[in-house]
PQR file of N, CA, C, O and H, with PARSE charges and radii, in Angstrom:
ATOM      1  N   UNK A   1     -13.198  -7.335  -0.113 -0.4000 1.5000
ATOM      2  CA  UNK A   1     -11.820  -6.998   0.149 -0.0000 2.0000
ATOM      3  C   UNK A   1     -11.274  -6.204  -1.030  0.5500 1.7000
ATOM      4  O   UNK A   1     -11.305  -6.604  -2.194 -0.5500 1.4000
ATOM      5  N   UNK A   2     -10.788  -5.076  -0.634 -0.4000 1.5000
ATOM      6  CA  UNK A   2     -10.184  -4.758  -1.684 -0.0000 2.0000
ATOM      7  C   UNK A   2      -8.667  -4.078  -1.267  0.5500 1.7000
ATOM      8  O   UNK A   2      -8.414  -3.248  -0.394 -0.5500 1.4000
ATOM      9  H   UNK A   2     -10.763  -4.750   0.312  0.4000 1.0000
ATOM     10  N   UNK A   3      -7.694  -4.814  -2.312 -0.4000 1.5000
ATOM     11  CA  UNK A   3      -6.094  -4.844  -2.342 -0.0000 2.0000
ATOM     12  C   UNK A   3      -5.646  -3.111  -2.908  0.5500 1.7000
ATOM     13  O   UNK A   3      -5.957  -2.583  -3.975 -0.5500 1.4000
ATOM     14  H   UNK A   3      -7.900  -5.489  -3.021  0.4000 1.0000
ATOM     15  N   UNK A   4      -4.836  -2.535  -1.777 -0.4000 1.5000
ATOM     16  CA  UNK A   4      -3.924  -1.235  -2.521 -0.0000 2.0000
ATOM     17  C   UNK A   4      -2.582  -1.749  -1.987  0.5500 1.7000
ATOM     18  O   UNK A   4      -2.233  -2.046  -0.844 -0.5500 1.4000
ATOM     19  H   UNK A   4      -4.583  -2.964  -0.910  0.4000 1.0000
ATOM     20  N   UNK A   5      -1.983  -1.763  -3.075 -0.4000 1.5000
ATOM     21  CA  UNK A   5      -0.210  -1.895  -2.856 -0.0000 2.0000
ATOM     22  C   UNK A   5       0.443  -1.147  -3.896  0.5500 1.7000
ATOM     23  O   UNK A   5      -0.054  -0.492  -4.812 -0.5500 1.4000
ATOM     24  H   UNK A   5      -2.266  -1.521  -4.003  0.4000 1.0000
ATOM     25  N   UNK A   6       1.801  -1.389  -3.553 -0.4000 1.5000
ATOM     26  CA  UNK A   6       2.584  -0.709  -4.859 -0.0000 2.0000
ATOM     27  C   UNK A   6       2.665  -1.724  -5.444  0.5500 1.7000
ATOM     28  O   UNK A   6       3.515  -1.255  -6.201 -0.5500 1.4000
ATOM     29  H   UNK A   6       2.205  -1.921  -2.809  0.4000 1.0000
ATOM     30  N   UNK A   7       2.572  -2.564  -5.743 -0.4000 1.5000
ATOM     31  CA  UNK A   7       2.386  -4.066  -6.142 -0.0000 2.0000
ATOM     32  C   UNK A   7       4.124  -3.984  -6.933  0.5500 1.7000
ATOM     33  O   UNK A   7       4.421  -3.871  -8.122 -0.5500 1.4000
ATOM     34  H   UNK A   7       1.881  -2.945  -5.128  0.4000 1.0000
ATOM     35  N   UNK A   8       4.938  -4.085  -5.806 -0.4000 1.5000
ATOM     36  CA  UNK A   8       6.907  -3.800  -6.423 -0.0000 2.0000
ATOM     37  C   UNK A   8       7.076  -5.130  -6.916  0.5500 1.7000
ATOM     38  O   UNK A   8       8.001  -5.324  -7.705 -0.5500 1.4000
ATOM     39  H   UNK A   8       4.697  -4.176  -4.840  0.4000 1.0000
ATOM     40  N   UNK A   9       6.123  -6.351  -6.486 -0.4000 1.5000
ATOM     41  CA  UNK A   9       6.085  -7.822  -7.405 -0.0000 2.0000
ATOM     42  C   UNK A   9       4.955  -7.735  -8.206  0.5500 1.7000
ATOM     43  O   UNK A   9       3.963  -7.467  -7.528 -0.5500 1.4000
ATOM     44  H   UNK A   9       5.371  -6.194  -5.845  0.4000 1.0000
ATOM     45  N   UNK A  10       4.705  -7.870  -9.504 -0.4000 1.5000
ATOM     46  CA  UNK A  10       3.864  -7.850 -10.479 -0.0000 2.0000
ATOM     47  C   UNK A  10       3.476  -8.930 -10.387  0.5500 1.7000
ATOM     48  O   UNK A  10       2.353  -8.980 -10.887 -0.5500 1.4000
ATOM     49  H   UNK A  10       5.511  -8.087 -10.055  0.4000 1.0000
ATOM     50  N   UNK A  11       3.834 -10.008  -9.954 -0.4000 1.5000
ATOM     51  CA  UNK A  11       2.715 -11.631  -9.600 -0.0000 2.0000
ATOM     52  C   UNK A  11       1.901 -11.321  -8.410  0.5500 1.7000
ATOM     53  O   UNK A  11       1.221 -12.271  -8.022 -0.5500 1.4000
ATOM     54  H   UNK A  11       4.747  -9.967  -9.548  0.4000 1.0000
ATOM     55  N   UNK A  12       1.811 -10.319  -7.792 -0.4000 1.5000
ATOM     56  CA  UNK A  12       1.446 -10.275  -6.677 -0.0000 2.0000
ATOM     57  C   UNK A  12       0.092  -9.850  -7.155  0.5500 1.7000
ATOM     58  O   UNK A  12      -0.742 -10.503  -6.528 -0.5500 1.4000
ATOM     59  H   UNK A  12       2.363  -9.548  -8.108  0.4000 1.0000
ATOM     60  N   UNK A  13      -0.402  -9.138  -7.888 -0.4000 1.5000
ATOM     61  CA  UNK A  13      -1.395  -8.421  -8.662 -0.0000 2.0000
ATOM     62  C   UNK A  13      -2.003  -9.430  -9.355  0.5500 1.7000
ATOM     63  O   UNK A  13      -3.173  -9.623  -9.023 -0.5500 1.4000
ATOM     64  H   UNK A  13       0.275  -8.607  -8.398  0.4000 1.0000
ATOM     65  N   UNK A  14      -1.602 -10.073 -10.144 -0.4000 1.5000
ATOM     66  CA  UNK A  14      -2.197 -11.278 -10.798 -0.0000 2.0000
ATOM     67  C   UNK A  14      -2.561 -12.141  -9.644  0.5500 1.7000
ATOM     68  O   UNK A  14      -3.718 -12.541  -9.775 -0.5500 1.4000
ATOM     69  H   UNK A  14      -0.652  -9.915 -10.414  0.4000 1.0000
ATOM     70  N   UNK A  15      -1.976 -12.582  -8.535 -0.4000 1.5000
ATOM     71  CA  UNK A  15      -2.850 -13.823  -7.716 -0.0000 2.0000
ATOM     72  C   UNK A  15      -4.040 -12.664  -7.066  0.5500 1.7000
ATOM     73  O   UNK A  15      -5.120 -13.253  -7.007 -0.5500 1.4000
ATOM     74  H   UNK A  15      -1.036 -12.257  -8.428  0.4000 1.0000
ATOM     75  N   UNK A  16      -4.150 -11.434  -6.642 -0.4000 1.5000
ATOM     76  CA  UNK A  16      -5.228 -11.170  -6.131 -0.0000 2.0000
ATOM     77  C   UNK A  16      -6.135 -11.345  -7.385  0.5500 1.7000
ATOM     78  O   UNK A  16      -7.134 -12.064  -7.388 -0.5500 1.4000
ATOM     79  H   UNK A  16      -3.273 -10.956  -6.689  0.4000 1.0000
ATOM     80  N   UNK A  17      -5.957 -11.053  -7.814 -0.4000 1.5000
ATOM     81  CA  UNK A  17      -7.166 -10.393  -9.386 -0.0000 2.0000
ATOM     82  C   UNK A  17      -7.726 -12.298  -9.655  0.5500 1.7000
ATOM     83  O   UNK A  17      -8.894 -12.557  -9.948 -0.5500 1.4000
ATOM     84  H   UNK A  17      -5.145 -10.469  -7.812  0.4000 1.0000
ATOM     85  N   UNK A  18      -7.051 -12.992  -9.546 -0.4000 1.5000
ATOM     86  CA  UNK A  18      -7.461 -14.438  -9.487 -0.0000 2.0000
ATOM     87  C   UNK A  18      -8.543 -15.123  -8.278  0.5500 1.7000
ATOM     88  O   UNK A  18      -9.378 -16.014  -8.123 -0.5500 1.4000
ATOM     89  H   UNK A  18      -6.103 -12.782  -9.308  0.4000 1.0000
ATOM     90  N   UNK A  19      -8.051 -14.318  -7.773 -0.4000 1.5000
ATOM     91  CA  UNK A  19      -8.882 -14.578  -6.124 -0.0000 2.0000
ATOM     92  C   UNK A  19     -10.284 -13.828  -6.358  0.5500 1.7000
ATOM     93  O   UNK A  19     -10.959 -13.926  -5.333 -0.5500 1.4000
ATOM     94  H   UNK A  19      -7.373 -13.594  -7.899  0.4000 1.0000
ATOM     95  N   UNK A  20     -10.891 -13.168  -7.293 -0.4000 1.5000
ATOM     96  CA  UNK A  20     -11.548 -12.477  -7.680 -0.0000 2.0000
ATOM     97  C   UNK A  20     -11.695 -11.189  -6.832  0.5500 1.7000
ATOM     98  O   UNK A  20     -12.768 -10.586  -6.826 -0.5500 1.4000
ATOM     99  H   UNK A  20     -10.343 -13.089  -8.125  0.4000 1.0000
ATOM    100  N   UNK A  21     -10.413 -10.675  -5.972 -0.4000 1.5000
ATOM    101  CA  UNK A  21     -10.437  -9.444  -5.336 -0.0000 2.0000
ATOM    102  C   UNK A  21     -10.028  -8.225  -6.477  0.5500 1.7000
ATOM    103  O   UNK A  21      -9.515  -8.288  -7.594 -0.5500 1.4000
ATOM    104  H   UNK A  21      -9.541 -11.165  -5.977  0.4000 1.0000
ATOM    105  N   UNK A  22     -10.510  -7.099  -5.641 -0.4000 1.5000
ATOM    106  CA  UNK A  22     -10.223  -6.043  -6.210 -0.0000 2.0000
ATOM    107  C   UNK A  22      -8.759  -5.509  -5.795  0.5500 1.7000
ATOM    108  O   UNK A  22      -8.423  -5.343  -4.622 -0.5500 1.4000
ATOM    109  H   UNK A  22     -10.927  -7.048  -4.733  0.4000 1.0000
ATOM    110  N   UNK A  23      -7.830  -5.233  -7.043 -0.4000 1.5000
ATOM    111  CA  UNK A  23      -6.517  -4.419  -6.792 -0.0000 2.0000
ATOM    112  C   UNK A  23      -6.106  -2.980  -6.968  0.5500 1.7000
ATOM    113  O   UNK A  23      -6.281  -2.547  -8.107 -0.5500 1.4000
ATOM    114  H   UNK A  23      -8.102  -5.369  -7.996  0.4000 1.0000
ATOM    115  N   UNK A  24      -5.717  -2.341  -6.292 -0.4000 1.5000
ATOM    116  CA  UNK A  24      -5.411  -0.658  -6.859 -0.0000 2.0000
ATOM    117  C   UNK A  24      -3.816  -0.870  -6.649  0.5500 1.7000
ATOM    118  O   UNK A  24      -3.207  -1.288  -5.664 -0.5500 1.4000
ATOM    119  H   UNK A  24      -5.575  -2.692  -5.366  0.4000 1.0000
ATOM    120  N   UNK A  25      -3.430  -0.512  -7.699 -0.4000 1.5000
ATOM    121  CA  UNK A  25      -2.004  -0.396  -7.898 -0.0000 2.0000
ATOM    122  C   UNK A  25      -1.385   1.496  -7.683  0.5500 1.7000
ATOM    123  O   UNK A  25      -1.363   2.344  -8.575 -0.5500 1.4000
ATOM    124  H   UNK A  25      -3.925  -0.172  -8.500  0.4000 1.0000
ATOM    125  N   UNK A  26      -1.000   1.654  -6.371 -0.4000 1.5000
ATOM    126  CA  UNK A  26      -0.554   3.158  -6.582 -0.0000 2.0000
ATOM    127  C   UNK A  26       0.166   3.720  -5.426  0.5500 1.7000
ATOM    128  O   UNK A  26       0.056   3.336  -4.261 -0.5500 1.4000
ATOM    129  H   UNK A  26      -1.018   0.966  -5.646  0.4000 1.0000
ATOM    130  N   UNK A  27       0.917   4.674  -5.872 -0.4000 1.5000
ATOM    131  CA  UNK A  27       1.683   5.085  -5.056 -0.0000 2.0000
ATOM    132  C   UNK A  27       1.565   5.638  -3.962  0.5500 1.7000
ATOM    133  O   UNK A  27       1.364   6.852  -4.019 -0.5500 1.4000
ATOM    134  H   UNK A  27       1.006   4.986  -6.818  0.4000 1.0000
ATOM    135  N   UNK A  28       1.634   5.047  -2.690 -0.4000 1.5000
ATOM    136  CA  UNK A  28       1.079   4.995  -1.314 -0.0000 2.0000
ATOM    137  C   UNK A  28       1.140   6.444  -0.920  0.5500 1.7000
ATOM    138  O   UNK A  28       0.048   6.970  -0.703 -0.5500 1.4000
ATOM    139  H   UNK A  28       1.797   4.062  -2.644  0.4000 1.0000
ATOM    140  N   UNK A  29       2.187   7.167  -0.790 -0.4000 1.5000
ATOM    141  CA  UNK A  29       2.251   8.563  -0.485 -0.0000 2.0000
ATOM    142  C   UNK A  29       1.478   9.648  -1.363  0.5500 1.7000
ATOM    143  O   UNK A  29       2.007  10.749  -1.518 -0.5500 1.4000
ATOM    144  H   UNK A  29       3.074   6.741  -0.966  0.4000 1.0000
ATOM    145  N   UNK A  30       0.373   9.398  -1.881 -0.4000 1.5000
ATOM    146  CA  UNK A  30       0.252  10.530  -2.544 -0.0000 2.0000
ATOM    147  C   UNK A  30      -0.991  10.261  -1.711  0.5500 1.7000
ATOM    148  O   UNK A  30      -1.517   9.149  -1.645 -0.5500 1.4000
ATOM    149  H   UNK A  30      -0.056   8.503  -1.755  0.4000 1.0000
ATOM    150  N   UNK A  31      -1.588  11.735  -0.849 -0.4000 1.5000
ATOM    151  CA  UNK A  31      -3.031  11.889  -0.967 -0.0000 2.0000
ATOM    152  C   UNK A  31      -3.903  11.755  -1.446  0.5500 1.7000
ATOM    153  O   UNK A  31      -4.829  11.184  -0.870 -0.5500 1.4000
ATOM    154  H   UNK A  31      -1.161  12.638  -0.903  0.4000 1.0000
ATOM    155  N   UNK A  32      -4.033  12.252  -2.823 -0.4000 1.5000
ATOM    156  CA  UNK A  32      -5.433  12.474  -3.605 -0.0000 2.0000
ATOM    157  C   UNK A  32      -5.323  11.571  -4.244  0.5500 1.7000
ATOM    158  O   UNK A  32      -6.049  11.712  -5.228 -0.5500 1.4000
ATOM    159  H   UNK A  32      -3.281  12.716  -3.291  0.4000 1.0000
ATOM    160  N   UNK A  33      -4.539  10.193  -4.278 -0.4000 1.5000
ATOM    161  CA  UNK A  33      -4.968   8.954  -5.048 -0.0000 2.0000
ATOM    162  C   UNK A  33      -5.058   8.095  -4.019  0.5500 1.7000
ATOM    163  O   UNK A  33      -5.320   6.937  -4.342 -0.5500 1.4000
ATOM    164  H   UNK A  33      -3.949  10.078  -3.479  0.4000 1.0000
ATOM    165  N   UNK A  34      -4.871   8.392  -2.497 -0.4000 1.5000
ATOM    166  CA  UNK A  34      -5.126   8.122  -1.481 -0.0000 2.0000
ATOM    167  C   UNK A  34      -7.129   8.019  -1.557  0.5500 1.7000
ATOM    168  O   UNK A  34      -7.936   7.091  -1.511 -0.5500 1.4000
ATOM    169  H   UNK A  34      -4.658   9.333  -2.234  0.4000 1.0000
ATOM    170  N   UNK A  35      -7.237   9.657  -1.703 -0.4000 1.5000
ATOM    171  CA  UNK A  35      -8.961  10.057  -1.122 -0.0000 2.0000
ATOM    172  C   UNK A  35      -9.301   9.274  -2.323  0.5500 1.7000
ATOM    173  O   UNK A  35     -10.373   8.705  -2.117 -0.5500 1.4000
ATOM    174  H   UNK A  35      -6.581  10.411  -1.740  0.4000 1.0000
ATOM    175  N   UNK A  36      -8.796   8.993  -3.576 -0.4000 1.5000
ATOM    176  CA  UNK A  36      -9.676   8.906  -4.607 -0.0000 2.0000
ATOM    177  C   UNK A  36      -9.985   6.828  -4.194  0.5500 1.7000
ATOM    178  O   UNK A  36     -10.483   6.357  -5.216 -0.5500 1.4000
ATOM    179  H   UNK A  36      -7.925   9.455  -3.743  0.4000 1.0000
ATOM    180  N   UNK A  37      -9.870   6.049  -3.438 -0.4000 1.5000
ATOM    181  CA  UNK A  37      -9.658   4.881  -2.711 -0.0000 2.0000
ATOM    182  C   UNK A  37     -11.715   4.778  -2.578  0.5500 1.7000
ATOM    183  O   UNK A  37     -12.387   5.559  -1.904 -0.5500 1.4000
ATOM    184  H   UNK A  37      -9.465   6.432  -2.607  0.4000 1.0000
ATOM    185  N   UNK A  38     -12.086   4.009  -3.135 -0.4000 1.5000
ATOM    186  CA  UNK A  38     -13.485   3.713  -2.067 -0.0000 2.0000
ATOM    187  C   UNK A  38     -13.661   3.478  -0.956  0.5500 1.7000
ATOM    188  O   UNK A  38     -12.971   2.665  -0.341 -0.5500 1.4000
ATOM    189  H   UNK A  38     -11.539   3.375  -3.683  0.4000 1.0000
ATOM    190  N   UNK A  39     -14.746   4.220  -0.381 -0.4000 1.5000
ATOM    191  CA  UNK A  39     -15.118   3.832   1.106 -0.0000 2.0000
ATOM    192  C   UNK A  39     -14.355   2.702   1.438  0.5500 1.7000
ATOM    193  O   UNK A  39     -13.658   2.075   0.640 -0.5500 1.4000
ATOM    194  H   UNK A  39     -15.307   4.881  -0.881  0.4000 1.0000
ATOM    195  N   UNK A  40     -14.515   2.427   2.752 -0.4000 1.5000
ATOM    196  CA  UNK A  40     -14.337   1.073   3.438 -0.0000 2.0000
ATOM    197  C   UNK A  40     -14.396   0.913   4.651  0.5500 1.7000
ATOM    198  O   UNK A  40     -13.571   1.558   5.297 -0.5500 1.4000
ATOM    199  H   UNK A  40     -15.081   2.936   3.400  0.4000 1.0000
ATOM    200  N   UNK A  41     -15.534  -0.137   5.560 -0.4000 1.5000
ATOM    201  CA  UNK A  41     -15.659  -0.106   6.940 -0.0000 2.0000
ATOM    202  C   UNK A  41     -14.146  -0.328   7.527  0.5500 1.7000
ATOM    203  O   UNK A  41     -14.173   0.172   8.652 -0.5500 1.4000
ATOM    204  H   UNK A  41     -16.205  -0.661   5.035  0.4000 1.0000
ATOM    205  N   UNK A  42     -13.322  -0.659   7.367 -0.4000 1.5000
ATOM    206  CA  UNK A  42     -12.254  -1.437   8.213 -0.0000 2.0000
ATOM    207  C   UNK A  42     -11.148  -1.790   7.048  0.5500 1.7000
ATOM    208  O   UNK A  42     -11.186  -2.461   6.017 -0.5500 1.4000
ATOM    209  H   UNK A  42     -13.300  -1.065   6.453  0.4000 1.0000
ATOM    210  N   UNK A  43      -9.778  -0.722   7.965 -0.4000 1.5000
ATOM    211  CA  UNK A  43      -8.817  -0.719   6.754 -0.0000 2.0000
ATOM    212  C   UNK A  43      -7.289  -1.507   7.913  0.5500 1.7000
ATOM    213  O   UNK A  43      -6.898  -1.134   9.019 -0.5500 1.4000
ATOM    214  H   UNK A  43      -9.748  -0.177   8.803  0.4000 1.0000
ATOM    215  N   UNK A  44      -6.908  -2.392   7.229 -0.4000 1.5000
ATOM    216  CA  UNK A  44      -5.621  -3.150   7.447 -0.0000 2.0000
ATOM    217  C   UNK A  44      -4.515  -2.259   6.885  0.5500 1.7000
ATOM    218  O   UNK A  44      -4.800  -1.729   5.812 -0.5500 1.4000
ATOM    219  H   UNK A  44      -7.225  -2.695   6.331  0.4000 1.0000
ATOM    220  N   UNK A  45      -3.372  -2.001   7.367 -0.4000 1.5000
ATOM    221  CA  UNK A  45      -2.413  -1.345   7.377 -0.0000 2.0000
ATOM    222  C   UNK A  45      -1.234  -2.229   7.203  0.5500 1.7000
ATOM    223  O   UNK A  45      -0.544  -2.443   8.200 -0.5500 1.4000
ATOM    224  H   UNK A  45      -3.140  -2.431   8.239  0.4000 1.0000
ATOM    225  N   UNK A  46      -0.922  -2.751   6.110 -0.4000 1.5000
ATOM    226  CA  UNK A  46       0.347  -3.594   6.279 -0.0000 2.0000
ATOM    227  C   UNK A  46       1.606  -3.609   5.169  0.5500 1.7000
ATOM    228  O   UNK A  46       2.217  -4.560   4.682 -0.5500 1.4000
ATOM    229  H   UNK A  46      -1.483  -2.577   5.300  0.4000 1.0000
ATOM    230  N   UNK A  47       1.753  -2.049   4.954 -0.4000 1.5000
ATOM    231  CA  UNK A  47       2.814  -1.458   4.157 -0.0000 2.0000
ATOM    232  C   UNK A  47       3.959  -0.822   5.177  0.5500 1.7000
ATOM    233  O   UNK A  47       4.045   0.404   5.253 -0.5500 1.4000
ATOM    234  H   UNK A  47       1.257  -1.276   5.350  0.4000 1.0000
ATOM    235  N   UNK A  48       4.630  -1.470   5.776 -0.4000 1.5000
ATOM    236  CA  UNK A  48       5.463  -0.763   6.404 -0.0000 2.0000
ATOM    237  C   UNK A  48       6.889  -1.392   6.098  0.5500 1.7000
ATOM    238  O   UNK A  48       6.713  -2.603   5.971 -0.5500 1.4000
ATOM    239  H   UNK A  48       4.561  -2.466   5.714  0.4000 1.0000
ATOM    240  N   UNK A  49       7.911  -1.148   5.968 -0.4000 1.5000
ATOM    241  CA  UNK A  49       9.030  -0.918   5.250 -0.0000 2.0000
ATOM    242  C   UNK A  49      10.016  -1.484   6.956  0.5500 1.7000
ATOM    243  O   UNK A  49       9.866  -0.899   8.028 -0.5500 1.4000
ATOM    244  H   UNK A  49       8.054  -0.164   6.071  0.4000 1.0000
ATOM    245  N   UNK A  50      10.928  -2.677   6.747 -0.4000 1.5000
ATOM    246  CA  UNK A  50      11.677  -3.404   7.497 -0.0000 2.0000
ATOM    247  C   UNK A  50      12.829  -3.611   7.209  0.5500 1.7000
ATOM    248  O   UNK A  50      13.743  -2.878   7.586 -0.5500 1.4000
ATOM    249  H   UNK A  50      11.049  -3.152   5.876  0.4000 1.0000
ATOM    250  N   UNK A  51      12.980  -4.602   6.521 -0.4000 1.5000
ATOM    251  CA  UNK A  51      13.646  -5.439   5.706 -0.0000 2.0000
ATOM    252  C   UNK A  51      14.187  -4.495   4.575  0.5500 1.7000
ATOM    253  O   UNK A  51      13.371  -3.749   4.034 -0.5500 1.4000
ATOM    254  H   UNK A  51      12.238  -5.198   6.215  0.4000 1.0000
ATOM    255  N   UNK A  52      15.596  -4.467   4.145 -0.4000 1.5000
ATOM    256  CA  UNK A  52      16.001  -3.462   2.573 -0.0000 2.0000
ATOM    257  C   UNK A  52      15.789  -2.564   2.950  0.5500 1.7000
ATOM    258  O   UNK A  52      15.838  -1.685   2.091 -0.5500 1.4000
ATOM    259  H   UNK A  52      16.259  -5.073   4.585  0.4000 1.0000
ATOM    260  N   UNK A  53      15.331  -1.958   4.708 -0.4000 1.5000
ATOM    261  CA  UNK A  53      15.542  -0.166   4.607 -0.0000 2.0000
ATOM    262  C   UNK A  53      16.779   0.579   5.084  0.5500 1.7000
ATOM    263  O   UNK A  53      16.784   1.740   5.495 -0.5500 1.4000
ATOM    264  H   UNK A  53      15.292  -2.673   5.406  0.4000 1.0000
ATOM    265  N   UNK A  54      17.972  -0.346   4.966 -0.4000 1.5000
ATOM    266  CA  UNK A  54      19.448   0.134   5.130 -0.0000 2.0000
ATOM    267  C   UNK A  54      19.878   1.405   4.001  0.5500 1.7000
ATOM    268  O   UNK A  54      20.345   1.305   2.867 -0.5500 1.4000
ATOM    269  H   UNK A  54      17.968  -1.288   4.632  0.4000 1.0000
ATOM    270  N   UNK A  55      19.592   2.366   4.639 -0.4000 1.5000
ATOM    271  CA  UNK A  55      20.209   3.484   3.413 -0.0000 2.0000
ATOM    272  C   UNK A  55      18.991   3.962   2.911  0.5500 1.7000
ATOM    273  O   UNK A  55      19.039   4.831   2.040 -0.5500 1.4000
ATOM    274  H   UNK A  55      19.212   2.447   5.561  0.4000 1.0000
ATOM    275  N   UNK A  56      17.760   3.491   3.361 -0.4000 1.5000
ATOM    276  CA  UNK A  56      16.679   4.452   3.355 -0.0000 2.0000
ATOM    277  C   UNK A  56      15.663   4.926   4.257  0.5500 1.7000
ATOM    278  O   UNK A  56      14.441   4.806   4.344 -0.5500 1.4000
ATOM    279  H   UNK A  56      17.721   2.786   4.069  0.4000 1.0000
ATOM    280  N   UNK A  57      16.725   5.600   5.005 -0.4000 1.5000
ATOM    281  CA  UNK A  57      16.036   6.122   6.012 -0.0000 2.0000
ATOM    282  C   UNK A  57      14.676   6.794   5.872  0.5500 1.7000
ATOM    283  O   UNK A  57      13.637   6.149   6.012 -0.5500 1.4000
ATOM    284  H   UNK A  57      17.718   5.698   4.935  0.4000 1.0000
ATOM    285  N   UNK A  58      14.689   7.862   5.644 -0.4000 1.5000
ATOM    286  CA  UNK A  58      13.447   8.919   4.947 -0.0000 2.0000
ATOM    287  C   UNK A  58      12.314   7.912   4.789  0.5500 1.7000
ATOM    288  O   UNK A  58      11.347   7.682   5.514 -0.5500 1.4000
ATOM    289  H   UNK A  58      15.533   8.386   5.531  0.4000 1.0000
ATOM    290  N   UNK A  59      12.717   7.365   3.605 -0.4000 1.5000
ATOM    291  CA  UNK A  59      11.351   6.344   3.208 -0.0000 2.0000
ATOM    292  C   UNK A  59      10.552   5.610   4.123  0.5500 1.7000
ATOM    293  O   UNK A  59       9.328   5.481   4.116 -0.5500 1.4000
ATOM    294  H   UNK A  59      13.503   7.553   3.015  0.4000 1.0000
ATOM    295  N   UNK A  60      11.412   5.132   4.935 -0.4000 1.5000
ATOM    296  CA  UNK A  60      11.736   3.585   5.785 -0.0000 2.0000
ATOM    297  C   UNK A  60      11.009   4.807   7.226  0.5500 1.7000
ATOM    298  O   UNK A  60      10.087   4.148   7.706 -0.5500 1.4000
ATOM    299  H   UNK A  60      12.406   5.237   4.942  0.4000 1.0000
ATOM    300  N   UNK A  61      11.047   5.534   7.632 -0.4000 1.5000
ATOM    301  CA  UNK A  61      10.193   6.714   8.659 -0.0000 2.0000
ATOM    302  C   UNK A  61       8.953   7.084   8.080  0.5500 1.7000
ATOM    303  O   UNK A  61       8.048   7.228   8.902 -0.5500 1.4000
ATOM    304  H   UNK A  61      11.796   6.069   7.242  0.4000 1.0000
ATOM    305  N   UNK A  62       8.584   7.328   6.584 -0.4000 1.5000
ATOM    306  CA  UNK A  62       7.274   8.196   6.122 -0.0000 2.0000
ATOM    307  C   UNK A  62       6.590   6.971   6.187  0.5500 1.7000
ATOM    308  O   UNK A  62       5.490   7.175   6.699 -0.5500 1.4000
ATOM    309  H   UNK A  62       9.319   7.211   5.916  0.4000 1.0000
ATOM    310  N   UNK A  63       6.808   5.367   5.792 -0.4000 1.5000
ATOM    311  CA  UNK A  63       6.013   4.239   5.589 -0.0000 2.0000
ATOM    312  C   UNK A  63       5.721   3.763   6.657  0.5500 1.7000
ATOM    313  O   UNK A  63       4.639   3.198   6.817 -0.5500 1.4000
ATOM    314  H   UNK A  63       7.702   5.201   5.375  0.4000 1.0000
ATOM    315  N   UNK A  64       6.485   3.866   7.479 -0.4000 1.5000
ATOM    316  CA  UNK A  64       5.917   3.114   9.193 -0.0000 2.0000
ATOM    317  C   UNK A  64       5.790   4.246   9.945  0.5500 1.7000
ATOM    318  O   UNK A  64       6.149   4.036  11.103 -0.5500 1.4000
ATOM    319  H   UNK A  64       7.364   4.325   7.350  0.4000 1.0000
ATOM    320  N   UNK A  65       5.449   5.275   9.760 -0.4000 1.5000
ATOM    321  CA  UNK A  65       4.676   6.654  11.021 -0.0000 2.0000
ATOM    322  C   UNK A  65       4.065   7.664  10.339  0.5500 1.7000
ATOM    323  O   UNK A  65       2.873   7.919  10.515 -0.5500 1.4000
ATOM    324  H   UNK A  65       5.157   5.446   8.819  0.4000 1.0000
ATOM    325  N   UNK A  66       4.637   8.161   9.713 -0.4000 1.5000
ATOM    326  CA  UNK A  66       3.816   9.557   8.834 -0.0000 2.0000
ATOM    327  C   UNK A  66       2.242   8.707   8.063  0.5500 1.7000
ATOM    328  O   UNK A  66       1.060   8.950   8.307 -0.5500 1.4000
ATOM    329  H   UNK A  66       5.605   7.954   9.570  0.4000 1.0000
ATOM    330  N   UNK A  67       2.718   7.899   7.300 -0.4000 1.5000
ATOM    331  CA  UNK A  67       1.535   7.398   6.207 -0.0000 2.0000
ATOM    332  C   UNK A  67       0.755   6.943   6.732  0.5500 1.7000
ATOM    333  O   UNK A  67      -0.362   7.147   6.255 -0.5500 1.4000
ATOM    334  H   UNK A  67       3.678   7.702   7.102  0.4000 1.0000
ATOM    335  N   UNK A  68       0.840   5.965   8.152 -0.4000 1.5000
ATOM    336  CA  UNK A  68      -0.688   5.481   8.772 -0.0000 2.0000
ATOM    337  C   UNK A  68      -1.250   6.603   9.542  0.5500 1.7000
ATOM    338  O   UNK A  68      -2.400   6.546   9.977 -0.5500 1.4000
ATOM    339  H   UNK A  68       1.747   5.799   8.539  0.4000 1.0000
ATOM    340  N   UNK A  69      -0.500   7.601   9.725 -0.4000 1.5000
ATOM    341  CA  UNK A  69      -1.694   8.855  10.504 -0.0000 2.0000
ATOM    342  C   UNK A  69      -2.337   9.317   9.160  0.5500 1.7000
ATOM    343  O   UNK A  69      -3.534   9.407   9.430 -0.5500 1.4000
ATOM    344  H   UNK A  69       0.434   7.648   9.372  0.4000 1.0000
ATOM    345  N   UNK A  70      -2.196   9.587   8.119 -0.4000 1.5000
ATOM    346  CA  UNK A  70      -3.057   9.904   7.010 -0.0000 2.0000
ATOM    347  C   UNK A  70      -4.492   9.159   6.812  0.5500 1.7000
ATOM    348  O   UNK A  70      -5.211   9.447   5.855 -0.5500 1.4000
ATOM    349  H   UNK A  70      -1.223   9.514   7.900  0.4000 1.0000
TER
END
């Protein structure tokens, strides 16, 4: 298993890394730190933006439609 988040809770990073998983900490919208990601048979998608997206629209559209077609 290996963890990519923006990790916006910094404990969140420490319990994976405890779990002895692998974490990538980075900013979801960028491509080429996207491609730069290792292989992987089977990818879970569970960055999508709900909750706190009052007044951010833009964001709150690129995280739940644009970014999983990438």
């Amino acid at each position: 298993m290996i963890g990519v988040s923006r990790f916006s809770a910094s404990a969140a990073g420490t319990t994976i890394a405890r779990m002895g998983r692998r974490g990538h900490a980075l900013r979801l919208a960028g491509r080429k730190l996207l491609a730069a990601l290792p292989e992987a048979a089977n990818v879970v998608y569970m960055a999508g933006m709900k909750f706190g997206s009052t007044g951010q629209e833009p964001l709150t559209w690129a995280m739940n439609s644009f970014l999983p077609d990438w």
